[in-house]
Structure formats: C-alpha cells, structure tokens
HTML snippet that shows the backbone in 3Dmol.js (N, CA, C, O; Angstrom):
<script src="https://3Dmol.org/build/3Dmol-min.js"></script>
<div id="view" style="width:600px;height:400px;position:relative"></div>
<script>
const pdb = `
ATOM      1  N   UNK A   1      -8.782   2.163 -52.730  1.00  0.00           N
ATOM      2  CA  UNK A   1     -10.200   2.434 -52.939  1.00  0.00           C
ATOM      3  C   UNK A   1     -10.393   2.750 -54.422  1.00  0.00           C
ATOM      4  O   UNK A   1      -9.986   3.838 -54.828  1.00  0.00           O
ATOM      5  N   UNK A   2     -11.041   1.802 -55.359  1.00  0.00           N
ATOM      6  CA  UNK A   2     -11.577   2.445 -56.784  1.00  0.00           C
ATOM      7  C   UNK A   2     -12.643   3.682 -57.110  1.00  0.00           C
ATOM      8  O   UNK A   2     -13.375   4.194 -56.263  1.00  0.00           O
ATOM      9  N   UNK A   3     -12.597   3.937 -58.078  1.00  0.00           N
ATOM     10  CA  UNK A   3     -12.650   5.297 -58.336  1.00  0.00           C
ATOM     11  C   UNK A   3     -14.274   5.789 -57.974  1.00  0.00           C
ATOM     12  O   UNK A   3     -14.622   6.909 -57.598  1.00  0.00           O
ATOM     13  N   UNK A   4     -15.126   4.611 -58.208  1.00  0.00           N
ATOM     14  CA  UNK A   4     -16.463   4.752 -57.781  1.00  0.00           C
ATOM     15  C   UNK A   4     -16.770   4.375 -56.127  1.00  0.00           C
ATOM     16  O   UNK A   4     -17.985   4.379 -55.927  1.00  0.00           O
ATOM     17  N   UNK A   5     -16.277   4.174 -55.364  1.00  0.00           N
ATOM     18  CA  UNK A   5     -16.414   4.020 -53.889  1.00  0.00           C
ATOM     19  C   UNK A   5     -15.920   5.327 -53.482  1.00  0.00           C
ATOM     20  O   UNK A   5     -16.433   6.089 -52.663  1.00  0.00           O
ATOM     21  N   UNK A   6     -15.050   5.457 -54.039  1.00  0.00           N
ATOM     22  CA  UNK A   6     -14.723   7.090 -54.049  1.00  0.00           C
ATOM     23  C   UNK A   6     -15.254   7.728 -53.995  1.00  0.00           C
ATOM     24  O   UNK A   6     -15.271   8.272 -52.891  1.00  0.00           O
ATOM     25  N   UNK A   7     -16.062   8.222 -54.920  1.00  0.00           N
ATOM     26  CA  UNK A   7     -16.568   8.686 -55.065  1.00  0.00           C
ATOM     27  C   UNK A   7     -18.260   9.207 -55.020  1.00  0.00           C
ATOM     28  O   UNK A   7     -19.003  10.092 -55.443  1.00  0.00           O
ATOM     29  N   UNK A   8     -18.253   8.189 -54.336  1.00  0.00           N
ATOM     30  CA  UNK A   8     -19.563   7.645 -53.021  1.00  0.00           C
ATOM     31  C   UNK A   8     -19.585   8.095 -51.673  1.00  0.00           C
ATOM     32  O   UNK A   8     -20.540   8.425 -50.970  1.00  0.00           O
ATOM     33  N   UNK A   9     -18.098   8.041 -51.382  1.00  0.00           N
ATOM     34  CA  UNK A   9     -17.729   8.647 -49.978  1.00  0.00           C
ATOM     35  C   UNK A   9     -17.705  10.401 -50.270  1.00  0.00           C
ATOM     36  O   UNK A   9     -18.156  11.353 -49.633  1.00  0.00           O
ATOM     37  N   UNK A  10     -17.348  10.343 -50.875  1.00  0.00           N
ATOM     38  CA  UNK A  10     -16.961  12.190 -50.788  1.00  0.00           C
ATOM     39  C   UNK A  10     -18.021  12.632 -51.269  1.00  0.00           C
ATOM     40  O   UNK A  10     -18.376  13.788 -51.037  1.00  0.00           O
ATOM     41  N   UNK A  11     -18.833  11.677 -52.142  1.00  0.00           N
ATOM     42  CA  UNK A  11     -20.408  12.626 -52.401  1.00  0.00           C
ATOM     43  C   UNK A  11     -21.280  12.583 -51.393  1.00  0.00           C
ATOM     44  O   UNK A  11     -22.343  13.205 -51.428  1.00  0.00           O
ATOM     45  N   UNK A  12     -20.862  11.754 -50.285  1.00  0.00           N
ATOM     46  CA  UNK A  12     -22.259  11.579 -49.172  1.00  0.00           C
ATOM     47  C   UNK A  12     -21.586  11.973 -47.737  1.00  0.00           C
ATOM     48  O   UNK A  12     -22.202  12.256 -46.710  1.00  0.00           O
ATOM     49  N   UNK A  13     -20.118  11.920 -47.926  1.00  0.00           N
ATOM     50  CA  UNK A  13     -19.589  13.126 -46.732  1.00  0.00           C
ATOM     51  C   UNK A  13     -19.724  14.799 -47.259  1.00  0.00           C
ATOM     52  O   UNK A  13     -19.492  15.714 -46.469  1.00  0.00           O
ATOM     53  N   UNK A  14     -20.140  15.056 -48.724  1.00  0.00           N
ATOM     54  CA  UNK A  14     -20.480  16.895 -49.054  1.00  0.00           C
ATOM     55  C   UNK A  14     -21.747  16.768 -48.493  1.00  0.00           C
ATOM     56  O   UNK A  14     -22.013  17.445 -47.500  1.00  0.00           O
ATOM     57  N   UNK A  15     -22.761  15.836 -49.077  1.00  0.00           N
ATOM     58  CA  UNK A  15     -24.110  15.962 -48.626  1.00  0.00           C
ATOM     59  C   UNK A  15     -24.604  16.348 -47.314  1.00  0.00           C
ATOM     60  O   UNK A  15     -25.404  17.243 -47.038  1.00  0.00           O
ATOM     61  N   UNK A  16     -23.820  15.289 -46.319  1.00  0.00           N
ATOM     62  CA  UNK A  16     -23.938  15.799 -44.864  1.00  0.00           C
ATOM     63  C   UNK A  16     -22.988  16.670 -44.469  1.00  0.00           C
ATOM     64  O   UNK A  16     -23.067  17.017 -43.290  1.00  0.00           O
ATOM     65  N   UNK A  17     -21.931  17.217 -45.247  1.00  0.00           N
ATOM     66  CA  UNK A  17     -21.555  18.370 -44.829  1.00  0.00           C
ATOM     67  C   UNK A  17     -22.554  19.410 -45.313  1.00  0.00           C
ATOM     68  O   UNK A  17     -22.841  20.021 -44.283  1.00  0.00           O
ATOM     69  N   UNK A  18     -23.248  19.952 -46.331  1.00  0.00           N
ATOM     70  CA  UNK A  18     -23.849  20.681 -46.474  1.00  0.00           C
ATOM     71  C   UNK A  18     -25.068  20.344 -45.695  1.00  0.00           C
ATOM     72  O   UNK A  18     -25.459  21.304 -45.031  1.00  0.00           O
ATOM     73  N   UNK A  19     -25.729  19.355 -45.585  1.00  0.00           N
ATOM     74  CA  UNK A  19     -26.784  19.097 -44.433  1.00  0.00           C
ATOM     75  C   UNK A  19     -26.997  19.693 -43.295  1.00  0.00           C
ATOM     76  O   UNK A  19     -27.897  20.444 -42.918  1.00  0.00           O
ATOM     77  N   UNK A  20     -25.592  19.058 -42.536  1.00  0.00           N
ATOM     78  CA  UNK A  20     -25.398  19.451 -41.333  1.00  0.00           C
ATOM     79  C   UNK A  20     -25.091  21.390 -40.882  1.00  0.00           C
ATOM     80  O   UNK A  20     -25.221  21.858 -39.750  1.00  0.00           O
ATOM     81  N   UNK A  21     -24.792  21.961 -41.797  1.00  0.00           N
ATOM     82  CA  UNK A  21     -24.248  22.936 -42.072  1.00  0.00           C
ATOM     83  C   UNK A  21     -25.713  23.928 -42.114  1.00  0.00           C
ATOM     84  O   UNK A  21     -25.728  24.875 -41.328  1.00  0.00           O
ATOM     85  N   UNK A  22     -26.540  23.788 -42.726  1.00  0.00           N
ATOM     86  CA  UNK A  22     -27.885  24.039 -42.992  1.00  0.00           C
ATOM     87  C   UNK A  22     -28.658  23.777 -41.585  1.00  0.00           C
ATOM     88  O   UNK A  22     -29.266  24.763 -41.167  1.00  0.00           O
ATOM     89  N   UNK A  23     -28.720  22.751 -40.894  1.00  0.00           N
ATOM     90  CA  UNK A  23     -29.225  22.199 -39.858  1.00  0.00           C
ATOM     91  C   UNK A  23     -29.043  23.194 -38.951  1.00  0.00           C
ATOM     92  O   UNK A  23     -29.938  23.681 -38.260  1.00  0.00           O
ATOM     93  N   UNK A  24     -27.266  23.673 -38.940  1.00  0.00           N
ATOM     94  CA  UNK A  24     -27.074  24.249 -37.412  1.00  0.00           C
ATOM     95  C   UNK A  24     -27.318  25.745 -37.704  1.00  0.00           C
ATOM     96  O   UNK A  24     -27.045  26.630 -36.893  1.00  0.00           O
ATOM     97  N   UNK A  25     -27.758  25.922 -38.706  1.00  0.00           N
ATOM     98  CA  UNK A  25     -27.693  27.539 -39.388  1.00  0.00           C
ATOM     99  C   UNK A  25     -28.727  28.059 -38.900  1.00  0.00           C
ATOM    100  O   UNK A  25     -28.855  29.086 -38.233  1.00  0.00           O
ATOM    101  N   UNK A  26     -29.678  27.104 -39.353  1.00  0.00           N
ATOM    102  CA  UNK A  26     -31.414  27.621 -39.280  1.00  0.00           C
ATOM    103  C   UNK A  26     -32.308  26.568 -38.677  1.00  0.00           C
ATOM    104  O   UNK A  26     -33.511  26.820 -38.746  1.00  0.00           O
ATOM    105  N   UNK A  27     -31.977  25.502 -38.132  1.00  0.00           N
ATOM    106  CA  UNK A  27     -33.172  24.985 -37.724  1.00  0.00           C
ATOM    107  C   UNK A  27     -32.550  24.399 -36.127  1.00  0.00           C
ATOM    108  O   UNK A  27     -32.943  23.371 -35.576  1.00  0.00           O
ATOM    109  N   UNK A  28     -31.956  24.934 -35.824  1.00  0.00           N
ATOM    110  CA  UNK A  28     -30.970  24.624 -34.274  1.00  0.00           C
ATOM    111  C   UNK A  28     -31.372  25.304 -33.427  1.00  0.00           C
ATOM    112  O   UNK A  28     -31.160  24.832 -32.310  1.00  0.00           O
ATOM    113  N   UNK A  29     -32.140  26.721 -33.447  1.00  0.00           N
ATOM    114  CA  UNK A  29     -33.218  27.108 -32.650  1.00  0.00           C
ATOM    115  C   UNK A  29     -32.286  28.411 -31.907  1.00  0.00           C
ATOM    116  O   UNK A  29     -32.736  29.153 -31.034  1.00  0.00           O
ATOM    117  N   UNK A  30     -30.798  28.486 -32.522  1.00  0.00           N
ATOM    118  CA  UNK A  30     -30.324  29.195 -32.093  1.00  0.00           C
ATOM    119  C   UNK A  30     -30.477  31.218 -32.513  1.00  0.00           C
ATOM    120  O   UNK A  30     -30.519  31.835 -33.578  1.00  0.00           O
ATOM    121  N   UNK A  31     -30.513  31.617 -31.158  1.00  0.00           N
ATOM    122  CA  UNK A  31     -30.838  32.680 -31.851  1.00  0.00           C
ATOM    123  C   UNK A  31     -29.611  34.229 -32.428  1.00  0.00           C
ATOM    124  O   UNK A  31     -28.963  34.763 -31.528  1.00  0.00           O
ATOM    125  N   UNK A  32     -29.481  34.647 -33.568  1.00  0.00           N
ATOM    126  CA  UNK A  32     -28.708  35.295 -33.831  1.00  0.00           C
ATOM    127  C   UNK A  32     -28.827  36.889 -33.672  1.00  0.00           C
ATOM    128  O   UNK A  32     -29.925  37.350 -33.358  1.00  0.00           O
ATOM    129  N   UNK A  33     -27.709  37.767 -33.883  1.00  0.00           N
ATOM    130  CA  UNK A  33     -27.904  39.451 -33.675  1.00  0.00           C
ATOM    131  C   UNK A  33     -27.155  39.967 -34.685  1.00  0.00           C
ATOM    132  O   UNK A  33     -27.361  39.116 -35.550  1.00  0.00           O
ATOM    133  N   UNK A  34     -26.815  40.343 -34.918  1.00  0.00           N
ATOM    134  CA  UNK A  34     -25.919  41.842 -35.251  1.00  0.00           C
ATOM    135  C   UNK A  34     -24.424  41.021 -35.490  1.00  0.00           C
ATOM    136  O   UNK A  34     -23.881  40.631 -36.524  1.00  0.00           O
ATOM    137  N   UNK A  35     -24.011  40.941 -34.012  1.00  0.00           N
ATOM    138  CA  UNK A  35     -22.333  40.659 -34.080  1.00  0.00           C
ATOM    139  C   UNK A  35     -22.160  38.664 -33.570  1.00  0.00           C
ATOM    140  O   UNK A  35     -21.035  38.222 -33.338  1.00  0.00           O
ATOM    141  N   UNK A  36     -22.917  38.104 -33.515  1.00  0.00           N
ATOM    142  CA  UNK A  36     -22.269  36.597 -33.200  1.00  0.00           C
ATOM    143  C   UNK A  36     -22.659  35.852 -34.599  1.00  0.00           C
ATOM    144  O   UNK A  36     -22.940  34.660 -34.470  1.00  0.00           O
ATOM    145  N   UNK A  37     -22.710  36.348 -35.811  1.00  0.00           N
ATOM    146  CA  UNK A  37     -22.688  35.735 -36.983  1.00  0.00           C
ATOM    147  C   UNK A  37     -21.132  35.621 -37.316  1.00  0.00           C
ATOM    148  O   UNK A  37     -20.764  34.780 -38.136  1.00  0.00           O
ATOM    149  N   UNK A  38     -20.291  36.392 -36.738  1.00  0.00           N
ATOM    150  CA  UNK A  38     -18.884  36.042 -36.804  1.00  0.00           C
ATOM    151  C   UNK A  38     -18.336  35.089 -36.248  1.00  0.00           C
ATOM    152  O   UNK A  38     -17.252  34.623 -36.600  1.00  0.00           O
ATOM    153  N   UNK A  39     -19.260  34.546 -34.984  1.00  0.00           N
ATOM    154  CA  UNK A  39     -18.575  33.716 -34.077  1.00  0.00           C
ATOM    155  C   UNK A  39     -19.374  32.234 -34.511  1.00  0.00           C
ATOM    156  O   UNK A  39     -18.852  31.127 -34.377  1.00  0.00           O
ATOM    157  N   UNK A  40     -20.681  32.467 -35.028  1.00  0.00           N
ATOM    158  CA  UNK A  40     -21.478  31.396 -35.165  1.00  0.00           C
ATOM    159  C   UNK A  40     -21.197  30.763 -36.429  1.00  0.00           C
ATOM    160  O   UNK A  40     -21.217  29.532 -36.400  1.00  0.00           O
ATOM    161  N   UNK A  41     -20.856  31.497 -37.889  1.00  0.00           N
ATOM    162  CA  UNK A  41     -20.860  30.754 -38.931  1.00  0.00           C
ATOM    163  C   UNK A  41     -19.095  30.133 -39.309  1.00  0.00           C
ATOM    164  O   UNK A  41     -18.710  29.452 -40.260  1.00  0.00           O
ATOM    165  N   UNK A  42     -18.452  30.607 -38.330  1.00  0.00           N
ATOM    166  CA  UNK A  42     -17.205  29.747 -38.357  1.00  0.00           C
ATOM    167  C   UNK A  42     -17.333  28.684 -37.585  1.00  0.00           C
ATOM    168  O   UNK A  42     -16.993  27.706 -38.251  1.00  0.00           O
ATOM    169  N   UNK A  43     -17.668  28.360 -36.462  1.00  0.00           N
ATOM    170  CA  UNK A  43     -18.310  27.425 -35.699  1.00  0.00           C
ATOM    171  C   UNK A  43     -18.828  26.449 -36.393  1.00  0.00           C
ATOM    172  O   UNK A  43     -18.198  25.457 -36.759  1.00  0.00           O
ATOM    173  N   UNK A  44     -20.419  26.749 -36.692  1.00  0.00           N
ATOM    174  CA  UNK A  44     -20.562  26.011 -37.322  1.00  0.00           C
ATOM    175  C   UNK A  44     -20.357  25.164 -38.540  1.00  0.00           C
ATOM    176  O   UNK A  44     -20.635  23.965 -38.551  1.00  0.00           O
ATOM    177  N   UNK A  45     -19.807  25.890 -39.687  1.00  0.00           N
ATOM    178  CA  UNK A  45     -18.714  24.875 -40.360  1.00  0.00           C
ATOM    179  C   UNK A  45     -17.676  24.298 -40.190  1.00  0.00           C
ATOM    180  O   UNK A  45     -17.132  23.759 -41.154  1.00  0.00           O
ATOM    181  N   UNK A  46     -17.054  24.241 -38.787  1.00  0.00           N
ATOM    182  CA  UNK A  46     -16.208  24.028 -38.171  1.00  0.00           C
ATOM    183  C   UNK A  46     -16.862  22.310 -37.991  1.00  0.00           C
ATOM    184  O   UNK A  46     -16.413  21.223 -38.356  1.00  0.00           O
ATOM    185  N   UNK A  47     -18.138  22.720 -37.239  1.00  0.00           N
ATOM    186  CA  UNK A  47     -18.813  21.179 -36.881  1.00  0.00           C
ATOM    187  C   UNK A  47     -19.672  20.392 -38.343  1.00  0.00           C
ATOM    188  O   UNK A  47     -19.659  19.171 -38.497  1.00  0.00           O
ATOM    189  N   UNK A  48     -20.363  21.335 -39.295  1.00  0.00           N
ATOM    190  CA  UNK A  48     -20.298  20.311 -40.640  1.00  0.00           C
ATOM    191  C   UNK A  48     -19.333  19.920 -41.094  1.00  0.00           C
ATOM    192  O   UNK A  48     -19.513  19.056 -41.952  1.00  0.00           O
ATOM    193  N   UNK A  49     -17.965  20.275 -40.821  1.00  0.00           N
ATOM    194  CA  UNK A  49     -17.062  19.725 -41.599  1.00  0.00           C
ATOM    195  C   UNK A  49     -16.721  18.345 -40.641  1.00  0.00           C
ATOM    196  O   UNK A  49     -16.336  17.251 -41.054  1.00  0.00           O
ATOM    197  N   UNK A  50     -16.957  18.703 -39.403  1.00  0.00           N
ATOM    198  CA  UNK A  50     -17.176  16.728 -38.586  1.00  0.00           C
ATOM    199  C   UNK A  50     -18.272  16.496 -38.507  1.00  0.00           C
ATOM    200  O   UNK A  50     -18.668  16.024 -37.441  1.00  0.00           O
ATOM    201  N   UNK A  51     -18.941  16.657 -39.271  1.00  0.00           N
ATOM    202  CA  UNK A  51     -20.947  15.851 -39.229  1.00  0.00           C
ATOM    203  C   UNK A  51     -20.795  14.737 -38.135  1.00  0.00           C
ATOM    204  O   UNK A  51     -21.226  14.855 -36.988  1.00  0.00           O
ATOM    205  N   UNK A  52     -20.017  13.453 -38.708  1.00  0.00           N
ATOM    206  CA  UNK A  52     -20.270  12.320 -38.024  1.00  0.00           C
ATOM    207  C   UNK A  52     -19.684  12.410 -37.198  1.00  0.00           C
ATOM    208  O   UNK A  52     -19.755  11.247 -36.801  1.00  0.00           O
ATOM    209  N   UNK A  53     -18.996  12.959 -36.423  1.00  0.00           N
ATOM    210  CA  UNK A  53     -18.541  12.918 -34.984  1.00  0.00           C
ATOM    211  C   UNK A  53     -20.109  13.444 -34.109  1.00  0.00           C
ATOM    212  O   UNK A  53     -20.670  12.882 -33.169  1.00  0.00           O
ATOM    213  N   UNK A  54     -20.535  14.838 -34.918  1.00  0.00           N
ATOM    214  CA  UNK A  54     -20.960  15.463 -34.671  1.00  0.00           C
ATOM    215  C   UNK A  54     -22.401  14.546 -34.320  1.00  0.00           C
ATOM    216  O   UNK A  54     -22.691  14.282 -33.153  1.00  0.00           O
ATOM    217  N   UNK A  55     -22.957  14.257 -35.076  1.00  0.00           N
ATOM    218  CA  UNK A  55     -24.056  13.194 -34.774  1.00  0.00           C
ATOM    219  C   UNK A  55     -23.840  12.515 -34.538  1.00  0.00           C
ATOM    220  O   UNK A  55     -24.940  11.981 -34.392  1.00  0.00           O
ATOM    221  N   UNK A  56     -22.661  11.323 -34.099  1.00  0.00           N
ATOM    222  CA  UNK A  56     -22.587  10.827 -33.633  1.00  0.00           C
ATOM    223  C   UNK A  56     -22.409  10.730 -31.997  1.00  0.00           C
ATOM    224  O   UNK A  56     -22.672   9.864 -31.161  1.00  0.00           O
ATOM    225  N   UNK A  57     -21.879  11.941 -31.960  1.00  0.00           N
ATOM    226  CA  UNK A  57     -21.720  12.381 -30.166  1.00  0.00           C
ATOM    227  C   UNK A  57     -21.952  13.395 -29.795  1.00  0.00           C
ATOM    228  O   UNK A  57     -22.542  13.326 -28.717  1.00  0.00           O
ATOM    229  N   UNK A  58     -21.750  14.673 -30.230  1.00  0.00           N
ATOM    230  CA  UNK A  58     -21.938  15.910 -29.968  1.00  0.00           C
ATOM    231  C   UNK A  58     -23.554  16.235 -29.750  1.00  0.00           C
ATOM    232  O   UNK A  58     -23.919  16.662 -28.655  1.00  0.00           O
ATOM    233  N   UNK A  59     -24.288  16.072 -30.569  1.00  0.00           N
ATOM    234  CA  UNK A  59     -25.573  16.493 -31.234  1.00  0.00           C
ATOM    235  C   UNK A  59     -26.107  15.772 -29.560  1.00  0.00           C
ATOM    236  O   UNK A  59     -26.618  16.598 -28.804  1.00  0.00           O
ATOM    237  N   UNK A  60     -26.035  14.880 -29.237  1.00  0.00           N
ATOM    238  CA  UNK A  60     -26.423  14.453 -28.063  1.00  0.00           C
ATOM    239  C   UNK A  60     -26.545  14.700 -26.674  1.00  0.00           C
ATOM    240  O   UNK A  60     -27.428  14.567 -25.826  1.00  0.00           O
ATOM    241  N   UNK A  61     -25.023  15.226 -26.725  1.00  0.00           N
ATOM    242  CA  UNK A  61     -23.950  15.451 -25.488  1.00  0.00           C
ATOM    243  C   UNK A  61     -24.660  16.671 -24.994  1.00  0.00           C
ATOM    244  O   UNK A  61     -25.019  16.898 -23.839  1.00  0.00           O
ATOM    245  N   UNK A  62     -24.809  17.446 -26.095  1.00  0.00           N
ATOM    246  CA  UNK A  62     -25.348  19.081 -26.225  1.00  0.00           C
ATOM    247  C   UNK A  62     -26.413  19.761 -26.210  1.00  0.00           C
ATOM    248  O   UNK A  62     -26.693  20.950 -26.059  1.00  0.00           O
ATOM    249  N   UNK A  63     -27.309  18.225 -26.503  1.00  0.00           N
ATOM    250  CA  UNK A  63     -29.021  18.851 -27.275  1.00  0.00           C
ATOM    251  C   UNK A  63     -29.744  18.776 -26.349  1.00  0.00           C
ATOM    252  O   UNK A  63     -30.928  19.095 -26.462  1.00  0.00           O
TER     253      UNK A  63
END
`;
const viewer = $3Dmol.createViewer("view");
viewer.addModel(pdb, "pdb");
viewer.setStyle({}, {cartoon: {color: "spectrum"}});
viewer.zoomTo();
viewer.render();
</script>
C-alpha cells in the first residue's frame, strides 16, 4: 500500500472512530449515573474502535 492510500485509510478509520465514539456517548439515548461511566466508556471505545463491524452489524442487531 503507498504512502497516500495509507494514509486515507487510517485518516477515515480515526474519523469514524472518533464518530462512532461520540455517537454512542451522547446521542444513543443511553442513559447514564454516578457509577456505569466505568462500565460504559470502556465499552464504548471498545465498539468505536470496530465502527465497521459495528455499523455494519451490530448497530442493527441491537437498535
């Protein structure tokens, strides 16, 4: 892979990692307290860091 395809991929897999990451934070409808911000914000970067699985199947499976 040359250095500019490269670098195409990893700039538009951060994008939807930070996208997706943002998405499930605050606009996922989920509601937070006190103590499941420990359980929720590892989670969910858990799943921006697979966006495209994630929209591709999950987001569906789940929603």
């Amino acid at each position: 892979m040359d250095t500019a395809a490269a670098t195409v991929f990893w700039g538009t897999y951060g994008i939807g990692n930070i996208g997706t990451f943002v998405y499930l934070m605050f606009f996922d409808g989920y509601i937070y307290n006190a103590w499941n911000w420990i359980i929720a914000i590892p989670i969910n970067m858990f799943l921006a860091s697979i966006w495209p699985i994630y929209w591709g199947v999950l987001h569906w499976i789940f929603a």
